[in-house]
C-alpha positions in Angstrom: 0.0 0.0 0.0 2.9 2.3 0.9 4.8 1.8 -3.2 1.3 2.5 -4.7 0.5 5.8 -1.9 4.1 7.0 -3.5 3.1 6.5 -6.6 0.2 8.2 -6.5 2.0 11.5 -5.4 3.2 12.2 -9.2 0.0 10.9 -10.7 -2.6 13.5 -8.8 0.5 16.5 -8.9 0.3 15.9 -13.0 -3.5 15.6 -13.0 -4.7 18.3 -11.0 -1.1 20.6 -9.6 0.4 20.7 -6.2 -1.9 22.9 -5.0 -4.7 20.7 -5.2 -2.8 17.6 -4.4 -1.5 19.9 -0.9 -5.0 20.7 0.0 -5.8 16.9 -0.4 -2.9 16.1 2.0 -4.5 18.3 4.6 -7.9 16.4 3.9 -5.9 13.1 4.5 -4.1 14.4 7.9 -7.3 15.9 9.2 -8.9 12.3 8.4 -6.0 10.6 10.8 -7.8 12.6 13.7 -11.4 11.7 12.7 -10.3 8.4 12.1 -9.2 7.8 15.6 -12.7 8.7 16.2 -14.2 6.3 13.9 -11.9 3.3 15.1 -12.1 4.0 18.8 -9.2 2.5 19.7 -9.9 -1.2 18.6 -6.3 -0.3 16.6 -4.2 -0.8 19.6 -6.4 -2.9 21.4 -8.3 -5.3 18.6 -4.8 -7.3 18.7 -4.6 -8.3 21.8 -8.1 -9.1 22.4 -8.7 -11.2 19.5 -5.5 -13.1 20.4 -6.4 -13.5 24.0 -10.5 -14.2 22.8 -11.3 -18.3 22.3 -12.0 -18.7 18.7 -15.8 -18.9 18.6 -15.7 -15.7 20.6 -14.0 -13.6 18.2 -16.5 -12.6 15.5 -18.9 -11.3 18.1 -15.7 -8.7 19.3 -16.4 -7.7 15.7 -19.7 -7.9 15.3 -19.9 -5.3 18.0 -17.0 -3.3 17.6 -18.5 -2.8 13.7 -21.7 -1.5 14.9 -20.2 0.7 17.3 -17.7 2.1 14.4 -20.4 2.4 11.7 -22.0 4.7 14.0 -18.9 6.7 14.9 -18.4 7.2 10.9 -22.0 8.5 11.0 -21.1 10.8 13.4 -17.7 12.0 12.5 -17.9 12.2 8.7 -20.3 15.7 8.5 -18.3 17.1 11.2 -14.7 16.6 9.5 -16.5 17.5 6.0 -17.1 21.3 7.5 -13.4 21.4 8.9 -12.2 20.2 5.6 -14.0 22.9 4.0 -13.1 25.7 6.4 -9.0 24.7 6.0 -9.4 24.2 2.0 -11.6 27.6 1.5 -14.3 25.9 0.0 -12.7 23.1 -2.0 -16.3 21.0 -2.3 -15.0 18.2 -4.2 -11.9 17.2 -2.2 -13.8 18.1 1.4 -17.0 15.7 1.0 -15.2 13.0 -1.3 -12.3 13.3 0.8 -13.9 12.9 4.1 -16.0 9.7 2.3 -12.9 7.9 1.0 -10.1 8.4 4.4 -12.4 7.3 7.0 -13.6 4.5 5.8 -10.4 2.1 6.6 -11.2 3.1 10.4 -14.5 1.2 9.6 -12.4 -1.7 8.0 -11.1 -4.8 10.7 -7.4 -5.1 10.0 -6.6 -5.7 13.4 -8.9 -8.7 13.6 -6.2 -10.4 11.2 -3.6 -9.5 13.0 -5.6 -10.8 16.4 -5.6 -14.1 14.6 -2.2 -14.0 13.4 -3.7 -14.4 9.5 -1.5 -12.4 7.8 -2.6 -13.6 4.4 -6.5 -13.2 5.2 -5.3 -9.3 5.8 -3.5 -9.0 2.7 -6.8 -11.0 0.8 -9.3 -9.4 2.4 -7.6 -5.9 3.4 -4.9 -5.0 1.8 -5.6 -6.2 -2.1 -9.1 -4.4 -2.3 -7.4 -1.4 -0.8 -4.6 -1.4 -3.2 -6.8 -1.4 -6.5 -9.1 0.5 -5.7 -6.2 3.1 -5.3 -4.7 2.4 -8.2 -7.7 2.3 -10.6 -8.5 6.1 -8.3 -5.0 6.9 -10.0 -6.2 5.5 -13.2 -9.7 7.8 -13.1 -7.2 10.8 -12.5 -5.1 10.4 -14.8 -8.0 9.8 -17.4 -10.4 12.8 -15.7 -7.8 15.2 -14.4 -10.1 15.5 -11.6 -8.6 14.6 -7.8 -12.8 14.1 -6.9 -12.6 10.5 -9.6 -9.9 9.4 -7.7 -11.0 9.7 -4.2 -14.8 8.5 -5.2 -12.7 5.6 -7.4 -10.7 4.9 -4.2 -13.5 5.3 -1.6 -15.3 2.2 -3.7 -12.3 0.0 -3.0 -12.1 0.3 0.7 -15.9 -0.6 0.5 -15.4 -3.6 -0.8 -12.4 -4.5 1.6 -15.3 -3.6 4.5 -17.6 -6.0 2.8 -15.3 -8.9 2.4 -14.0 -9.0 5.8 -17.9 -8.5 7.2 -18.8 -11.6 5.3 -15.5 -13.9 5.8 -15.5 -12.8 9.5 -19.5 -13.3 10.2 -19.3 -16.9 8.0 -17.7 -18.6 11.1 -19.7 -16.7 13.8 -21.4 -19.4 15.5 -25.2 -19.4 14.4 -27.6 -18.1 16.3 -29.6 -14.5 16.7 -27.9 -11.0 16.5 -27.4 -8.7 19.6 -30.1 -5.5 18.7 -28.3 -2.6 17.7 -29.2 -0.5 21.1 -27.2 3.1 21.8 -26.9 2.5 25.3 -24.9 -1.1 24.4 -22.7 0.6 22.3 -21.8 3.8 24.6 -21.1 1.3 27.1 -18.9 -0.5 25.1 -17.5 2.4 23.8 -16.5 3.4 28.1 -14.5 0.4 27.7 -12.0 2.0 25.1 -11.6 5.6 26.8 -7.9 4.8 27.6 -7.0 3.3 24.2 -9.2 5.9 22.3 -7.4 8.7 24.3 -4.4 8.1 23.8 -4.9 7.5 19.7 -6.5 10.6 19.4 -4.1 12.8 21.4 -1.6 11.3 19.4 -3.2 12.3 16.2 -4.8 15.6 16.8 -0.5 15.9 17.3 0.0 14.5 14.3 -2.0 16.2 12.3 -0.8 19.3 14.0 2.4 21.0 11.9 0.5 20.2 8.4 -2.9 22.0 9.5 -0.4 25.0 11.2 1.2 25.3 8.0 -2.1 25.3 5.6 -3.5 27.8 8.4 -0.8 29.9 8.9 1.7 29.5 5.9 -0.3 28.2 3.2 1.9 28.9 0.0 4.2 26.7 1.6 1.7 23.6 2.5 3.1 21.8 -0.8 6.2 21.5 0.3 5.6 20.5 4.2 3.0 18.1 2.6 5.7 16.2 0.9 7.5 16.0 3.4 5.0 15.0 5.6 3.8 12.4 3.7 7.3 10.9 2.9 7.6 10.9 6.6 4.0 9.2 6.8 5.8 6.7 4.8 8.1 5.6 6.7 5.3 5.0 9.3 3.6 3.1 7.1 6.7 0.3 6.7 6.9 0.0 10.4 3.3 -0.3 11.0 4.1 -4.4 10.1 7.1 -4.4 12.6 4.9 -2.7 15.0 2.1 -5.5 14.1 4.1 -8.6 14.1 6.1 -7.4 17.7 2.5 -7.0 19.2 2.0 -10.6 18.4 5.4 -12.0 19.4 6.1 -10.2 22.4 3.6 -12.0 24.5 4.0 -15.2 22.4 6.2 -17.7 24.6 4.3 -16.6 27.8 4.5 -14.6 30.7 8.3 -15.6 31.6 9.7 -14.4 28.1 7.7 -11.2 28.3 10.6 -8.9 30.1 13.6 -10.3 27.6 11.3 -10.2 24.2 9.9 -6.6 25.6 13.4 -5.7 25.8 14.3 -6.8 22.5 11.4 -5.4 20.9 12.2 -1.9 22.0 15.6 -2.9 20.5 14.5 -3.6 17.4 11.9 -0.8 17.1 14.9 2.0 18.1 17.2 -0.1 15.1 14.5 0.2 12.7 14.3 4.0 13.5 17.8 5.0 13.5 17.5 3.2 9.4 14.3 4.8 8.3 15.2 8.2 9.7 18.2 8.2 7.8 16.9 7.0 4.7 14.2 10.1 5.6 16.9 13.1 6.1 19.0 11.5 3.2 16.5 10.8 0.4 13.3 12.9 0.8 15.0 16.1 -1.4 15.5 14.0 -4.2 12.3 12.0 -3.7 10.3 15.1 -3.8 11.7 16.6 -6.7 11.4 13.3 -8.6 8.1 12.2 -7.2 7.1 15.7 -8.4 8.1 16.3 -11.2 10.6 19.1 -10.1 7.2 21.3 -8.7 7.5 20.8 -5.0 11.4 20.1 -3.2 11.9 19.3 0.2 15.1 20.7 1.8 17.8 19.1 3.3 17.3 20.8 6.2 13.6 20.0 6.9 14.3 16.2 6.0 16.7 15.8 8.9 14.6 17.3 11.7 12.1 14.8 10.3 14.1 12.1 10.0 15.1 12.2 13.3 11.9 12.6 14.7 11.0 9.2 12.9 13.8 7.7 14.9 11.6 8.6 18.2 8.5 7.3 16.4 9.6 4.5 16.2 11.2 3.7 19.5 7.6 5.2 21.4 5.4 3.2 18.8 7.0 -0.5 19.6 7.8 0.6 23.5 3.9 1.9 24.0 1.9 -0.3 21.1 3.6 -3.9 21.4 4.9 -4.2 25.1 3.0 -1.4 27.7 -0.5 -2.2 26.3 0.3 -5.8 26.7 1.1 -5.1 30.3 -1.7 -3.3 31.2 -0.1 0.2 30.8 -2.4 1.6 28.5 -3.1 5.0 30.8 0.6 5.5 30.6 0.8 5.2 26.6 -2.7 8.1 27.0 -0.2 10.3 29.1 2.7 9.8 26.9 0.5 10.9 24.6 -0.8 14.4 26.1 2.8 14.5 27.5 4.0 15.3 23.3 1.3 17.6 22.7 1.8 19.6 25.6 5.4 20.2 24.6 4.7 20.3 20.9 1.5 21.9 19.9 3.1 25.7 21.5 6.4 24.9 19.5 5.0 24.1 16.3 2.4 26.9 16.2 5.5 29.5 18.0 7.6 27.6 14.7 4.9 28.4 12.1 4.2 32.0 13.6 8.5 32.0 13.0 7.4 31.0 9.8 9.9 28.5 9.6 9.2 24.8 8.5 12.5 23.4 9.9 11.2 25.2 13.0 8.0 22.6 13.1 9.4 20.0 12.1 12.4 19.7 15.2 9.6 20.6 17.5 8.0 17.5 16.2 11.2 15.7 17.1 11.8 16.9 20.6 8.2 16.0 21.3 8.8 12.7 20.3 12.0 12.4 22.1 10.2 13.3 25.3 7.2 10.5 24.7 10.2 7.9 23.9 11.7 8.4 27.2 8.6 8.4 29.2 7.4 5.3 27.8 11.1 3.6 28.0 10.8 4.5 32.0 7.3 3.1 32.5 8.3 0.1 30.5 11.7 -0.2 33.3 10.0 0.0 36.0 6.9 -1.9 35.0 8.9 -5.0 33.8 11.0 -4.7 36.8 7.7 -4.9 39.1 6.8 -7.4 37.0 10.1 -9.5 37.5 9.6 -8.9 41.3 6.2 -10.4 41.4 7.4 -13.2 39.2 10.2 -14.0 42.1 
């Protein structure tokens, strides 16, 4: 999904100009906050409990955790659709389609897959509906010269994803009647996710942050911080299966292995960084320009701040997502959370009032810095506690 998301970066710049492609970025990044929303935390917490769940338990997790996030989408979509339009001054097409098309994998199940360790029913059922609808989006740009074909193009493929993974998921539900769809079950299922949901949305409203500064504040230069954003995203997106298969292996061997594979986990999540955030700082100026078509260049100088706020992403996403949850620290991975954003959001919005991008981006990176270390002292002393009780 990550080769065909680069791709598409030169496909809708040539179709409808940077411009347009910049204020579909900040459609995309608003969608990561809304989408938190619509998943509710079942991200980081779907994993574990369809791994810990006995087999014929599982589809009913789903069954209500779909209800509960069909109704979220119902909720969220209008909402982000007059954001969208407030921070692209009026751009219709890309607010409403755009708001359609990036919420709807919050509705999709991947983390049920991953529960159940299936790696091919995610990349069946998932992934390769995903992926074509995407690329036959890039198609019905290229062909319209519209950015709304390929979003309405794309939206249809996540669609389908949805409805495969209903039916395969539901098929070996064991038979029997439905819960009723009630409000009052789902609001108290939804109390259930407060922690998880808090600290996924935190995280994201921080996220989303520097690119909605810059489109707000510094607009003629949203291109470039969009490319460089979404390179960075990038790089996110390839550790998202690291992230995925240390959630699984972690906790694998039982409790005893937990404090040595915890430890090597955050090992191999800080290794991982230290690669990707140099490939980030080294590569993203020549990417841009390429993946551009010479219209939009991110400088040296910005690519380093982000890469080496990507080595901190990293090293917090595999020390909070694959070993504190696990251990029952998910308030710690909420304050972690509110911990960056508290240190970030006045830099960033003091770095765009500066006017300077390099500004935002190293106040991304010393926010980061400050949730890796937090989490990397919980996760001491909570293994250590751990150990203790063990002995």
């Amino acid at each position: 999904m990550a080769v065909v998301g680069v791709l598409a970066i030169p496909v809708l710049i040539g179709a409808a100009g940077e411009d347009a492609w910049g204020q579909l970025a900040v459609v995309q990044v608003l969608a990561g906050v809304f989408g938190v929303i619509v998943a509710f935390g079942w991200g980081a917490t779907g994993p574990s409990m369809v791994a810990g769940a006995r087999p014929e338990d599982r589809p009913g997790i789903f069954r209500e955790s779909f209800s509960a996030r069909l109704t979220l989408y119902a909720v969220a979509a209008p909402t982000m659709i007059v954001i969208a339009l407030l921070l692209t001054r009026g751009d219709v097409a890309v607010s409403a389609l755009g708001t359609i098309a990036y919420l709807l994998p919050y509705v999709a199940s991947p983390w049920y897959f991953v529960g159940q360790a299936r790696p091919d029913r995610l990349f069946l059922l998932n992934t390769l509906p995903s992926v074509i609808g995407t690329v036959l989006g890039m198609l019905a740009a290229w062909l319209t010269s519209t950015i709304g074909a390929f979003l309405l193009v794309q939206a249809l493929g996540y669609v389908v994803a949805i409805v495969l993974e209903r039916r395969h998921i539901l098929l070996s539900a064991t038979p029997g009647p439905a819960e009723p769809y009630r409000i009052a079950t789902i609001l108290r299922l939804l109390a259930t996710q407060r922690h998880a949901v808090t600290s996924s949305l935190v995280s994201s409203l921080y996220v989303s942050l520097p690119l909605v500064t810059v489109q707000a504040l510094l607009p003629a230069l949203t291109p470039v911080y969009a490319m460089a954003d979404r390179l960075f995203k990038f790089g996110s997106l390839a550790l998202a299966p690291v992230q995925q298969f240390l959630q699984g292996w972690v906790p694998e061997d039982g409790p005893a292995r937990i404090r040595a594979r915890s430890e090597r986990a955050v090992v191999v999540g800080l290794g991982f960084g230290v690669v990707g955030g140099a490939l980030i700082a080294t590569l993203s100026p020549l990417a841009s320009q390429v993946l551009s078509g010479g219209a939009v260049l991110v400088p040296f100088s910005l690519s380093v701040a982000l890469g080496t706020a990507f080595v901190f992403v990293a090293g917090s996403a595999i020390a909070g997502y694959a070993c504190l949850i696990l251990l029952g620290q998910v308030r710690h991975v909420a304050i972690a959370s509110i911990l960056a954003a508290a240190i970030g959001a006045p830099l960033i919005v003091a770095s765009a009032l500066a006017g300077s991008l390099e500004l935002i981006a190293w106040s991304v990176a010393v926010s980061e810095l400050v949730v890796t270390v937090y989490q990397l002292v919980i996760l001491r002393r909570t293994l250590a506690r751990t150990a203790d009780d063990g002995s």
